[in-house]
C-alpha positions as CSV (number, residue, x, y, z in Angstrom):
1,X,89.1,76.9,113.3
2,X,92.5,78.3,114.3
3,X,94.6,76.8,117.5
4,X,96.9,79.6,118.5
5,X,100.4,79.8,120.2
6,X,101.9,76.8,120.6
7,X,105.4,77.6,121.6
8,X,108.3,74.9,122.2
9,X,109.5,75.6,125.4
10,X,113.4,75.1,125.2
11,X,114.4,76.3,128.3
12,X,112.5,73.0,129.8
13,X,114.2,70.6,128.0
14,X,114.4,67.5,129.4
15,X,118.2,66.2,129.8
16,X,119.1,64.5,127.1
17,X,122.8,61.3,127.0
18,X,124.9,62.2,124.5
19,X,123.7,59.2,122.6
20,X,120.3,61.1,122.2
21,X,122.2,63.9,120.6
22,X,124.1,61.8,118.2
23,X,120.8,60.5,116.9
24,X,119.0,63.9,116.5
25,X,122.3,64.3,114.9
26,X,121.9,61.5,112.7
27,X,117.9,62.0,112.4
28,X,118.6,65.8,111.0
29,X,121.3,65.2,109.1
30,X,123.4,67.0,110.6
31,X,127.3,66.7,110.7
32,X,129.4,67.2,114.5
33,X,133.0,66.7,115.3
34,X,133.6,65.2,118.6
35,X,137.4,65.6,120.3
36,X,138.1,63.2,122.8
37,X,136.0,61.0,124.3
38,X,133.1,61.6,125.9
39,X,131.2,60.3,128.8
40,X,127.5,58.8,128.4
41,X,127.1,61.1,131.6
42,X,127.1,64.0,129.8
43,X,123.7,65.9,129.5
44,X,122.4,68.7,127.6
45,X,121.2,71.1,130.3
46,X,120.2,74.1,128.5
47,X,118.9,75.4,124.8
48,X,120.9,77.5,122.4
49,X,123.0,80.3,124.2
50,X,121.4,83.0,124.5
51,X,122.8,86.3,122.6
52,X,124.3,83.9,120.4
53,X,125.2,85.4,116.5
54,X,123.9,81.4,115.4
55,X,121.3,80.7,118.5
56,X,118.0,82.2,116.0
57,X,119.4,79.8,113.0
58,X,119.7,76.4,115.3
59,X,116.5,77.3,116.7
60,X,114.9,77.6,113.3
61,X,116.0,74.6,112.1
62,X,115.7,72.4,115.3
63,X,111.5,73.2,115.0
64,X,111.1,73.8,111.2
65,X,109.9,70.4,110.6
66,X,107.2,71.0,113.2
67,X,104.2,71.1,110.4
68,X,105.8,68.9,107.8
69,X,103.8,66.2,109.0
70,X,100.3,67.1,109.5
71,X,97.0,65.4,108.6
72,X,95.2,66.7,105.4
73,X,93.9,70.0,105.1
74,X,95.4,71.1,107.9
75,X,97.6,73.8,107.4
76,X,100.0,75.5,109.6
77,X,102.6,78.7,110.5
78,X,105.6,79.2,112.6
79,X,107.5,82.5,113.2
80,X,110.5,81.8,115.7
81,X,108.3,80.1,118.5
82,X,104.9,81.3,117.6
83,X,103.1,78.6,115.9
84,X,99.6,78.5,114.6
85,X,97.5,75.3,113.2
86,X,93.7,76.1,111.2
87,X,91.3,74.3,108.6
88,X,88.6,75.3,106.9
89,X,85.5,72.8,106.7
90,X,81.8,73.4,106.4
91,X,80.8,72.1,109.8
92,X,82.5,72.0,113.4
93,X,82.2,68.3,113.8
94,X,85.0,67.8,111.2
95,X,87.2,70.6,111.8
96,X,87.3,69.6,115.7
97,X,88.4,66.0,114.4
98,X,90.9,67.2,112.0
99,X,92.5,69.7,114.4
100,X,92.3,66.8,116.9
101,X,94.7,64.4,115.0
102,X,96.7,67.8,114.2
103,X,97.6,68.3,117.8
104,X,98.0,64.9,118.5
105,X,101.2,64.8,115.0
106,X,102.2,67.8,117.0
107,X,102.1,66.0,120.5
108,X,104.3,63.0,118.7
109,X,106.5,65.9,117.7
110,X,107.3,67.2,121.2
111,X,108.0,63.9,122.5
112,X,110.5,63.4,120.3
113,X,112.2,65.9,120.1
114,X,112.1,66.3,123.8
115,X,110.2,70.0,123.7
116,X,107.5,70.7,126.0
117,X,104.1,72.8,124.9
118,X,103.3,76.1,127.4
119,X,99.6,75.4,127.8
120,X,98.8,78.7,129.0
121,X,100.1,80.0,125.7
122,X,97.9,77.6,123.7
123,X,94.0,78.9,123.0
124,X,91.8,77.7,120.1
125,X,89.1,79.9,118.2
126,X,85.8,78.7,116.3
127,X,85.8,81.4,113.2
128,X,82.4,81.8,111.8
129,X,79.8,84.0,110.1
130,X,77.1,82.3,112.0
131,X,75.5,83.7,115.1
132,X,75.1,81.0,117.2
133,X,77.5,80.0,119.3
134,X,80.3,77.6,118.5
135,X,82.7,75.7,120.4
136,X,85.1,72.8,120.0
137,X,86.7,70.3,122.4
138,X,90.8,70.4,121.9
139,X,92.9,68.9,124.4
140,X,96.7,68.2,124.6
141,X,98.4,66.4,127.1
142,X,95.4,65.3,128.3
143,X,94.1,69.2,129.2
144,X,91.5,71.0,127.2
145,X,92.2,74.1,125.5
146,X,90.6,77.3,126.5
147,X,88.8,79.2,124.0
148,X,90.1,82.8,123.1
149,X,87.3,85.4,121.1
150,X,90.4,87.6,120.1
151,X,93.2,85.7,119.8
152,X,96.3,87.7,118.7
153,X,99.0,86.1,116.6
154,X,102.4,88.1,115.8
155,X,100.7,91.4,117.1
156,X,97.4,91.0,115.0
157,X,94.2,90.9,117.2
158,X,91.7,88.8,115.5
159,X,88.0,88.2,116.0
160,X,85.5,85.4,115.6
161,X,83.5,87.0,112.7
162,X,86.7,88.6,111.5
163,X,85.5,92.2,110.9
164,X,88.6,93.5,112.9
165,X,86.8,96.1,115.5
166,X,88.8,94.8,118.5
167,X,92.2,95.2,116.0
168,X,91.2,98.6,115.1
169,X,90.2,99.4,118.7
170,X,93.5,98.5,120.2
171,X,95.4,100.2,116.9
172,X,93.6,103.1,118.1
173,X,94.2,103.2,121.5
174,X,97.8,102.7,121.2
175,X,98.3,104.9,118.4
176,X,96.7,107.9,120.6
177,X,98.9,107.1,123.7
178,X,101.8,108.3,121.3
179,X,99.9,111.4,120.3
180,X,100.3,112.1,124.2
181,X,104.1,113.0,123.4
182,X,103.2,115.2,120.3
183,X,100.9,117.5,122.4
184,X,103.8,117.9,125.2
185,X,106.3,119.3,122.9
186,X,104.5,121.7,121.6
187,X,101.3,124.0,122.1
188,X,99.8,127.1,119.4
189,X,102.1,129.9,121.0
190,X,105.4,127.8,121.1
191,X,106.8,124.3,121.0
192,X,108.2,122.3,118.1
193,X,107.3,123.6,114.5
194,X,106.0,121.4,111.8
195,X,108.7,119.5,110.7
196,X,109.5,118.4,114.1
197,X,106.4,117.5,114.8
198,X,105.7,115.6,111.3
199,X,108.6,113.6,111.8
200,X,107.3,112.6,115.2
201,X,104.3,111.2,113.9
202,X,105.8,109.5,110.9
203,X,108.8,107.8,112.9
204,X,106.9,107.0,115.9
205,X,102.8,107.0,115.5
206,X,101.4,106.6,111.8
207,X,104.0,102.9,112.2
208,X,101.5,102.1,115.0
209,X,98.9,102.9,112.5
210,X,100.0,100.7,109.8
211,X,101.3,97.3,111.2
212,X,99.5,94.5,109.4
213,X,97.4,96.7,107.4
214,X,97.3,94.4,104.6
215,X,96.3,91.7,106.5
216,X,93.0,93.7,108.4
217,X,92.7,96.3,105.5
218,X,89.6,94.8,104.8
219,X,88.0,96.1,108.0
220,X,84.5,97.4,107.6
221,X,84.7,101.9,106.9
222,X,82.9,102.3,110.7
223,X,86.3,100.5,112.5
224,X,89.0,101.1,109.8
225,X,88.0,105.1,110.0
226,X,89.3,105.0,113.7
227,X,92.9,105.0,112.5
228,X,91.7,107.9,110.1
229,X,90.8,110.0,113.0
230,X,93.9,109.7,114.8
231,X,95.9,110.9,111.9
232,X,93.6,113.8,111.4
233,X,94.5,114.4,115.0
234,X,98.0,114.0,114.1
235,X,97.5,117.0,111.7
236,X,95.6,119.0,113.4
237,X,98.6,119.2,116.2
238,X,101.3,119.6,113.1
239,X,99.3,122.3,112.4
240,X,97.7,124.0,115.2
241,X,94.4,123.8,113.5
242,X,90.7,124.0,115.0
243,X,88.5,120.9,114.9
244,X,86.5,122.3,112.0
245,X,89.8,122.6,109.4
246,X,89.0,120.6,106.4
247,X,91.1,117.4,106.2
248,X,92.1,118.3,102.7
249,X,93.4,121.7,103.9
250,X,95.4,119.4,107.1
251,X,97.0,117.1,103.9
252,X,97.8,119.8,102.1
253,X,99.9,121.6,104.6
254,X,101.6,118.5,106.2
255,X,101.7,116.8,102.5
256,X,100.6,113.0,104.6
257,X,98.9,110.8,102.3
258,X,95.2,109.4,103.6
259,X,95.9,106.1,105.8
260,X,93.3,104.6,102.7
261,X,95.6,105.4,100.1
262,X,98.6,104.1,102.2
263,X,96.7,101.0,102.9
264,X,96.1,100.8,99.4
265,X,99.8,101.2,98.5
266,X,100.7,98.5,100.8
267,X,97.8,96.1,99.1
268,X,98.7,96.8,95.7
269,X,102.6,96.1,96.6
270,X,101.9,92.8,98.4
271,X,99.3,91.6,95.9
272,X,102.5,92.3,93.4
273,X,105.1,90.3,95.4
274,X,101.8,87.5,95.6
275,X,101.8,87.3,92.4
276,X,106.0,87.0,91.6
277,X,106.4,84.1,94.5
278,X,104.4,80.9,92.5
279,X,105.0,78.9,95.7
280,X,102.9,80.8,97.9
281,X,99.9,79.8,99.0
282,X,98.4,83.5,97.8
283,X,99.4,83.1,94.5
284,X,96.5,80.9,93.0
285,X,93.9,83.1,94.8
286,X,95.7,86.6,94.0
287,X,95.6,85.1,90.5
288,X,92.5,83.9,90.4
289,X,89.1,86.2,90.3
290,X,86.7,84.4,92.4
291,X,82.9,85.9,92.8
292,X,82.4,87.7,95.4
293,X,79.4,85.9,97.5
294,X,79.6,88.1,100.8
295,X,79.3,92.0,101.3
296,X,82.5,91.9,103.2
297,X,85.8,92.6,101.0
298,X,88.9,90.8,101.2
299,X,92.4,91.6,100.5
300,X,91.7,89.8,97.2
301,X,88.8,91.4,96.2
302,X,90.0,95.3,97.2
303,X,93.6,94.5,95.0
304,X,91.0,93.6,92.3
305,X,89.1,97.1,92.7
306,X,92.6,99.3,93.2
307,X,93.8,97.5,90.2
308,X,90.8,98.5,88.2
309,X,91.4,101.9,88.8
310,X,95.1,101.9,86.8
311,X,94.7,99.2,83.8
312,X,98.2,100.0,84.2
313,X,98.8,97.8,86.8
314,X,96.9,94.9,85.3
315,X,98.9,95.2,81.9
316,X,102.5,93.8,83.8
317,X,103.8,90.6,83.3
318,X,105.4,89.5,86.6
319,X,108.9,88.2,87.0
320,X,109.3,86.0,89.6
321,X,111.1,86.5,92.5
322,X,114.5,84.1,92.7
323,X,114.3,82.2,95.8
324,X,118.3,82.2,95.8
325,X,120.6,84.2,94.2
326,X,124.5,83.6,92.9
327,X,125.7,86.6,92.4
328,X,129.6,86.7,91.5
329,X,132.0,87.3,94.1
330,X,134.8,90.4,93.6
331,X,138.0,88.9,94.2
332,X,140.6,91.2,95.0
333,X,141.5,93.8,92.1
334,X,138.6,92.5,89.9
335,X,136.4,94.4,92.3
336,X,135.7,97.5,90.3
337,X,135.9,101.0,92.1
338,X,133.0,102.6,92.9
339,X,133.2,106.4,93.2
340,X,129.9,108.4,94.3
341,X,131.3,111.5,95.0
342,X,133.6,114.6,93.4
343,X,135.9,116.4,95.9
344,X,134.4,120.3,95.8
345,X,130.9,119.3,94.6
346,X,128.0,120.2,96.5
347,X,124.3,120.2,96.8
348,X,122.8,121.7,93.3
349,X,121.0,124.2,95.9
350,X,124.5,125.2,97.2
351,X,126.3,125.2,94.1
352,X,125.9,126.8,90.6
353,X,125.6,124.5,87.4
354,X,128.8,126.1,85.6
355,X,130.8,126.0,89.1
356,X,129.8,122.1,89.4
357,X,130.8,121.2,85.5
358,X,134.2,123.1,86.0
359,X,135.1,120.6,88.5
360,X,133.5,117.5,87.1
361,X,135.6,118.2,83.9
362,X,138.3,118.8,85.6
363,X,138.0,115.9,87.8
364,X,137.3,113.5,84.6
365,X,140.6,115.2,82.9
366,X,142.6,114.1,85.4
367,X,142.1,110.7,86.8
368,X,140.6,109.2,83.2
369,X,142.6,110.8,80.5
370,X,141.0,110.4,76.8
371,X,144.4,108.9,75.9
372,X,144.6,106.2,77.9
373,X,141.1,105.5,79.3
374,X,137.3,104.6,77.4
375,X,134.9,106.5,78.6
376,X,130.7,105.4,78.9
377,X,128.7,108.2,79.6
378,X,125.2,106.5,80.5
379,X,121.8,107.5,81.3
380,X,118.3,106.5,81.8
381,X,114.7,108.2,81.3
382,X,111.3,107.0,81.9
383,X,107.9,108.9,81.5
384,X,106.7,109.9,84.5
385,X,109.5,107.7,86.0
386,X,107.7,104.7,85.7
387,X,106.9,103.9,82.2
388,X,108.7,104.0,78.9
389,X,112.0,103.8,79.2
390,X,115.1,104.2,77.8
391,X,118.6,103.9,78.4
392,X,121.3,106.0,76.1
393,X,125.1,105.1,76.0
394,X,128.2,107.1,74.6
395,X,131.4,106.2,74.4
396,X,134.5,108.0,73.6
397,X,137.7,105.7,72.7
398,X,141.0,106.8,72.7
399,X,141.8,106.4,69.5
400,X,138.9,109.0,68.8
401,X,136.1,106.9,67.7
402,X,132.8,107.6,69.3
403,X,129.7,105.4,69.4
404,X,126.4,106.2,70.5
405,X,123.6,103.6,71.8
406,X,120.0,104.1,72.4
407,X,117.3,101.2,73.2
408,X,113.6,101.1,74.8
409,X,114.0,99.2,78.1
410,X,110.6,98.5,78.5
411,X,106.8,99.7,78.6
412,X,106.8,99.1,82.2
413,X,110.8,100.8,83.5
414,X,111.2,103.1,86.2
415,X,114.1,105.5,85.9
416,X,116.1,103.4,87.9
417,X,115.7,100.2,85.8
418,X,116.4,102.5,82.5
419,X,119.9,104.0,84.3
420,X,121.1,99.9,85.1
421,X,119.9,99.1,81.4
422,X,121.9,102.2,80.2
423,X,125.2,100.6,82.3
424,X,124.5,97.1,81.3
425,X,124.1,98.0,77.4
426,X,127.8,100.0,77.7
427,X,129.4,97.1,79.8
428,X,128.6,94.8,77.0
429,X,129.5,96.9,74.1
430,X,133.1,97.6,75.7
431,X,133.5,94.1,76.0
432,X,132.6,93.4,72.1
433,X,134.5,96.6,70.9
434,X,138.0,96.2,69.2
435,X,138.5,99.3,70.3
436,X,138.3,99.4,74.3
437,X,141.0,100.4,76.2
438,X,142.5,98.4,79.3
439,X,141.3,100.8,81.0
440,X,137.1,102.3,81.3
441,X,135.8,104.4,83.5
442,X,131.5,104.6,83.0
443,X,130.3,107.8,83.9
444,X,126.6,107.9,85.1
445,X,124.6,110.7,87.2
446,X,122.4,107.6,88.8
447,X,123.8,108.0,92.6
448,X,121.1,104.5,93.6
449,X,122.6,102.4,90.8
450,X,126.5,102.8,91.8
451,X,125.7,102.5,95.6
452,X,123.3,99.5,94.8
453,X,126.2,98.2,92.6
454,X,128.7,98.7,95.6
455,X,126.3,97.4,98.4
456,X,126.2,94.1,96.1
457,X,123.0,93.5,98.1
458,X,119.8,94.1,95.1
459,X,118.8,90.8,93.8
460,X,117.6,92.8,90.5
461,X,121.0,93.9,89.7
462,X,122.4,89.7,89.2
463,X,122.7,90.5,85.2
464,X,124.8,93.8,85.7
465,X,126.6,91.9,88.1
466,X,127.9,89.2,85.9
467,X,128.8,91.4,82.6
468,X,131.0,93.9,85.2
469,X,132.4,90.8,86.4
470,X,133.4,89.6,83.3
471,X,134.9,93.3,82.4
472,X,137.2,93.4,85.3
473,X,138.6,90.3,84.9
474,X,140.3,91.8,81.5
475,X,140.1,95.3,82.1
476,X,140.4,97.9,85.2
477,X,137.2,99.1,85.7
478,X,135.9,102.5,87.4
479,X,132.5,103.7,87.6
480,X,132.5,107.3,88.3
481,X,129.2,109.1,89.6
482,X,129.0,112.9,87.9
483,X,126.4,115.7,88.7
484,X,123.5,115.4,86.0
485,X,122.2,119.0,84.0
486,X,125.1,120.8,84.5
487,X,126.1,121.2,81.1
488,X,128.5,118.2,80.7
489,X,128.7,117.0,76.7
490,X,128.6,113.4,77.3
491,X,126.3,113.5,80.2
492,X,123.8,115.7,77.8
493,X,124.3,112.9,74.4
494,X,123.4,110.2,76.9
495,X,120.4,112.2,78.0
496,X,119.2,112.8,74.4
497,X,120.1,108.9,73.8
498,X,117.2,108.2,76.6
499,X,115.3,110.1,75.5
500,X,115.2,108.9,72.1
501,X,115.1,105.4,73.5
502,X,112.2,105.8,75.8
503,X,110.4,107.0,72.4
504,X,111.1,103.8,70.4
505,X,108.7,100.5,70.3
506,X,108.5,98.6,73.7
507,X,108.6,95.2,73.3
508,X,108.5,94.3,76.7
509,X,105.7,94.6,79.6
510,X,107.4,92.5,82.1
511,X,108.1,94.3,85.7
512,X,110.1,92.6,89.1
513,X,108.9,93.4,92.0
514,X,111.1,96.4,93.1
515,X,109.7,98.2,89.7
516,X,106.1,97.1,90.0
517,X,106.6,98.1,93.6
518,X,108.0,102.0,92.4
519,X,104.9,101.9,89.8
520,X,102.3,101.7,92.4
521,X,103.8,103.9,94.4
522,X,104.6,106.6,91.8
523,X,101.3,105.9,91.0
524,X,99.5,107.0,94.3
525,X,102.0,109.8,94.4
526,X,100.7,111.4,91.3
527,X,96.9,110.5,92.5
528,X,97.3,112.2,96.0
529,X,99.1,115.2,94.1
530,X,96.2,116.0,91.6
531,X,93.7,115.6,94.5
532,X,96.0,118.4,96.8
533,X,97.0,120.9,93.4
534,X,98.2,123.8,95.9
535,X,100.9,121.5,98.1
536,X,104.5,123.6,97.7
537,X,107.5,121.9,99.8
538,X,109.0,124.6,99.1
539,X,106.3,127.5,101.0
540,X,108.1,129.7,103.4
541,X,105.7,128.4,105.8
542,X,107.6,125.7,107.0
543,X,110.7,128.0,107.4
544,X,108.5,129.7,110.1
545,X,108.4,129.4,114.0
546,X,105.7,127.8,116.1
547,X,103.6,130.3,116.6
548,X,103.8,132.0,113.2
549,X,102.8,128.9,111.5
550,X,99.8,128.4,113.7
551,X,98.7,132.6,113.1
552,X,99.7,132.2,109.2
553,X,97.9,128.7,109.0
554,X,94.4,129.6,110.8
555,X,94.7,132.9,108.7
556,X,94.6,131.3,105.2
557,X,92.1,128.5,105.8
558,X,90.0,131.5,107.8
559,X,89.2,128.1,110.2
560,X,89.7,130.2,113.2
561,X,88.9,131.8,116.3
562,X,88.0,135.1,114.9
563,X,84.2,136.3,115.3
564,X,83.0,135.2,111.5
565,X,84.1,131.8,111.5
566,X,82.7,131.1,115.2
567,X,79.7,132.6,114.6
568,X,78.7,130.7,111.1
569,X,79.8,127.4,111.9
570,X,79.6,127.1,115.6
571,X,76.4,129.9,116.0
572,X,78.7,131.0,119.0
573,X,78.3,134.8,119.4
574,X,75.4,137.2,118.8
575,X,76.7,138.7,115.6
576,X,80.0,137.9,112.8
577,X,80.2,141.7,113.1
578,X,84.2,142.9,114.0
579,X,84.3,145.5,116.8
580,X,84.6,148.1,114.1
581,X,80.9,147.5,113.2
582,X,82.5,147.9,109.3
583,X,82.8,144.3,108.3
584,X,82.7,140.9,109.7
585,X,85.6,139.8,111.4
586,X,87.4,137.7,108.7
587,X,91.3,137.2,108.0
588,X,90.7,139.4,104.8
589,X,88.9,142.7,107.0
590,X,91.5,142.4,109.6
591,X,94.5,142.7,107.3
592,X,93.2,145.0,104.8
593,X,90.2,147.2,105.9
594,X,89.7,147.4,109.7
595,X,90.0,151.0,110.4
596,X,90.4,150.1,114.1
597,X,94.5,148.8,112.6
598,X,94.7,151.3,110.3
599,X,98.1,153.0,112.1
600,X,99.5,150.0,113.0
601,X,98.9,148.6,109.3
602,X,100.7,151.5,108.1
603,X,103.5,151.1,110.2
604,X,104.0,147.7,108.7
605,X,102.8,147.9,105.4
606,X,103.7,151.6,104.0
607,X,102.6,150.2,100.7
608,X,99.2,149.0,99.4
609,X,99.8,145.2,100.0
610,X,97.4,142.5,98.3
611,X,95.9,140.0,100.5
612,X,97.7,137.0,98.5
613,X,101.2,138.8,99.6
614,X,100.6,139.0,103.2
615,X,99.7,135.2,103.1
616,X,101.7,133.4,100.5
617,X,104.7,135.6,99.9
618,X,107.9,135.6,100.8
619,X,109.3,134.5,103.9
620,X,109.3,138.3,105.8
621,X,106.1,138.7,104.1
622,X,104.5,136.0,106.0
623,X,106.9,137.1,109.3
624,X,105.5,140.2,109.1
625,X,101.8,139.1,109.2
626,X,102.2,137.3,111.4
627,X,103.7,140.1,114.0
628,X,100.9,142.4,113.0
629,X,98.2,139.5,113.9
630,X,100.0,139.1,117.4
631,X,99.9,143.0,117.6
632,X,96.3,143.6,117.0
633,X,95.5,141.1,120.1
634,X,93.0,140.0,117.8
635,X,91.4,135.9,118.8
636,X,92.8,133.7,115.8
């Protein structure tokens, strides 16, 4: 039984003497200075001011004792003024009593603290398996509460025997109003071209798709397929494609992931975060493998089958998240500097690899002199960026010496977590060298350490933190971003130092959540990838117009208009037979054989061309097909 939307009215509050307020004061512990003296006639007239940078905070704390004090077994959540109160009990009898004495703590509560209940906001719902029909008798303030089938809580439409149809429904619904917007900008002659188009959908429709997914993920196939359907719409717009284009084909040119394997990206991850928060009330059941008694799945029970499919993901040892963090504070020069960028360096598309090292050397030369500065060359490596790792470390004194580090970081290590290791290992090693000069300057090709570093906002980077701290309190500190693969010496020993680490015995299995999170997601990566072998980012395709991506698109898949295709799936047409009488009308007798284009083949193609050419070649290879298509008037 769940009572939903109780929400504390503030802007009702009942005036309160200013002796009232120096005893909810007192009551929260809660500390005021008062100037002057004030008048007993004073009264509060309004809630917190609205716009207010501290309004949200007062407001949280004013109600967040709302559902410390209720009865046994009844549990409760509030988000900002959205409250909800359920039990579980075997029969309705003694949830309705329990819920009962809940709202009556909660009525106590509103008294008060002088908050008033909006009762047209506040429904109850009898969740059961059972076919007959349940109902309860709830009042507060003397009124009975009305009974809502679907109630919605924080934008998740729920139903009575939970199988989600009327969330799915409305996910649908809203999901294809957005479509609407997709289908304006563009038609199969002109309009947006893919990318355009894909970013639409991912910015603005597939969110609509996704909200709560983890939560009604569990949805039976014959509702959760409806969101399915509107992506494959979605595709079928990116793409100009018929109805009959396979959905594999429609992934494979857009390169979208399933909504399935999305929701299952988003299960594994919040199973994973379950699992490193021991105070949440999902961690004993995400931990424990109950028997599954129903047919119906639950968010337990589908983690249990993804994980299944990866023993990967069942080998980590979770580290829990910190509920607070100290992390040290920079105090003026002890803040290291934090470069992530070399004047004159470009992107590695823009810019040749002996052009970039000329720079970075010279660069280095200048502003950290061998003579006067240590420098770290670090870097990380992982197998298949997610397992494995290593971190490799060399340093270069001024004095001469050199010193080289390498060291597994883990069976479960993303590149990212080898590249901090790799920093953390040469931070500490400076610090114990006799040798270190006052000055060191690490040089590392990981761009999302060093801006992680200078955000100071990653909770996972507490460790580095400290250790840097402790370097710049005794040394000036620099840590210097440089282009990786471009030939630089030190950058290429650390490299081999990874390597060579990543090879070594790993002792450790343990994963936080931001690399268990990067493992499941690498890990649905790869599986989408092998399932779609022929995706290419890099296809001229997408370098193409509107129009020419529709004609090049509906000519490789041969899912079009032309005589074959509508006469063999659809049985539209008398005959698959082109005008010609020589063939039937495919992609393949149009651009190589139909005597009927002869000339005008000719005049575009003075050279015997191979069908592959025409349709995956070169960006005026595929231009030029797709004139000729328009040319012939031919229905694709």
């Amino acid at each position: 039984m769940s009572m939903n939307s109780l929400t504390p009215n503030t802007e009702d509050v009942e005036c309160l003497h200013m002796e009232k307020i120096q005893e909810l004061c007192t009551d929260r512990k809660a500390r005021v200075q008062v100037n002057g003296k004030l008048s007993k006639e004073k009264t509060l007239k309004e809630g917190v001011p609205q716009g207010g940078v501290l309004s949200p905070t007062l407001c949280l704390i004013y109600v967040n004792d709302i559902i410390q004090n209720l009865p046994k077994h009844v549990k409760g959540a509030i988000y900002a003024d959205d409250l909800a109160l359920w039990c579980t009990e075997e029969s309705l009898p003694t949830a309705n009593y329990r819920m009962q004495e809940a709202l009556n703590s909660l009525q106590r509560w509103t008294k008060k603290w002088i908050v008033s209940i909006n009762p047209t906001k506040t429904t109850h719902t009898v969740f059961s398996l059972s076919t007959k029909k349940l109902t309860a008798n709830l009042t507060i303030n003397g009124q009975r509460l009305p009974v809502e089938d679907n109630p919605t809580y924080l934008g998740i439409t729920f139903d009575k025997r939970l199988t989600w149809k009327t969330q799915t429904g409305r996910t649908e619904s809203k999901a294809k109003s957005r479509l609407t917007l997709m289908k304006k900008i563009s038609s199969t002659n002109w309009g947006a071209d893919e990318k355009i188009l894909k970013k639409l959908y991912v910015g603005r429709v597939r969110p609509t798709l996704e909200y709560g997914v983890t939560a009604w993920g569990s949805a039976a196939k014959s509702n959760f397929s409806k969101t399915s359907k509107v992506q494959n719409q979605a595709a079928r717009i990116i793409t100009g494609a018929i109805k009959s284009t396979p959905i594999q084909e429609l992934e494979t040119t857009t390169g979208l992931q399933s909504i399935e394997t999305r929701r299952d990206t988003k299960i594994l991850c919040q199973a994973a975060k379950y699992r490193r928060l021991p105070n949440h009330p999902m961690h004993e059941r995400i931990n424990k493998r109950n028997k599954k008694r129903l047919k119906r799945c639950s968010f337990t029970h589908q983690t249990i089958l993804l994980e299944k499919e990866d023993a990967e993901l069942e080998r980590q040892e979770p580290i829990p998240i910190p509920v607070t963090v100290e992390k040290p504070v920079w105090r003026g020069h002890h803040k290291p500097t934090i470069r992530c960028t070399i004047p004159g360096i470009l992107y590695k598309e823009d810019q040749s690899g002996p052009v970039m090292k000329a720079l970075t050397l010279e660069y280095i030369q200048e502003h950290f002199p061998r003579d006067t500065w240590t420098r770290v060359y670090t870097d990380g490596s992982a197998d298949k960026a997610v397992r494995n790792g290593g971190a490799g470390v060399y340093i270069q004194y001024p004095e001469g010496e050199e010193e080289q580090i390498s060291t597994p970081t883990g069976h479960f290590s993303s590149n990212y977590n080898a590249e901090v290791m790799a920093l953390l290992q040469g931070a500490k090693r400076v610090l114990e060298s006799p040798h270190t000069a006052s000055k060191v300057d690490f040089l590392s090709d990981a761009k999302s350490v060093l801006q992680a570093v200078h955000a100071n906002k990653d909770k996972e980077l507490d460790y580095l933190f400290g250790t840097l701290y402790t370097l710049t309190e005794t040394h000036e500190t620099v840590l210097q971003w440089i282009p990786a693969h471009c030939g630089i010496v030190g950058n290429k020993t650390a490299d081999k130092l990874a390597k060579e680490g990543s090879k070594k015995d790993q002792q450790s299995s343990s994963t936080t959540y931001k690399e268990a999170k990067h493992i499941i997601k690498q890990y649905q990566q790869r599986k989408w990838a092998d399932q779609h072998p022929t995706y290419n980012k890099c296809d001229p395709y997408y370098e193409l117009d509107r129009s020419e991506q529709v004609l090049i698109f509906r000519l490789r898949t041969g899912h079009n208009r032309m005589t074959h295709h509508m006469y063999i799936k659809f049985k539209i047409g008398s005959t698959d037979q082109c005008p010609c009488a020589a063939g039937a009308m495919t992609a393949e007798h149009l651009l190589q054989t139909c005597p009927l284009y002869k000339v005008l083949r000719k005049r575009f193609w003075s050279q015997p061309t191979s069908l592959q050419n025409k349709l995956f070649g070169c960006l005026d290879d595929l231009r030029r097909t797709a004139t000729f298509a328009r040319e012939t008037q031919a229905t694709i």
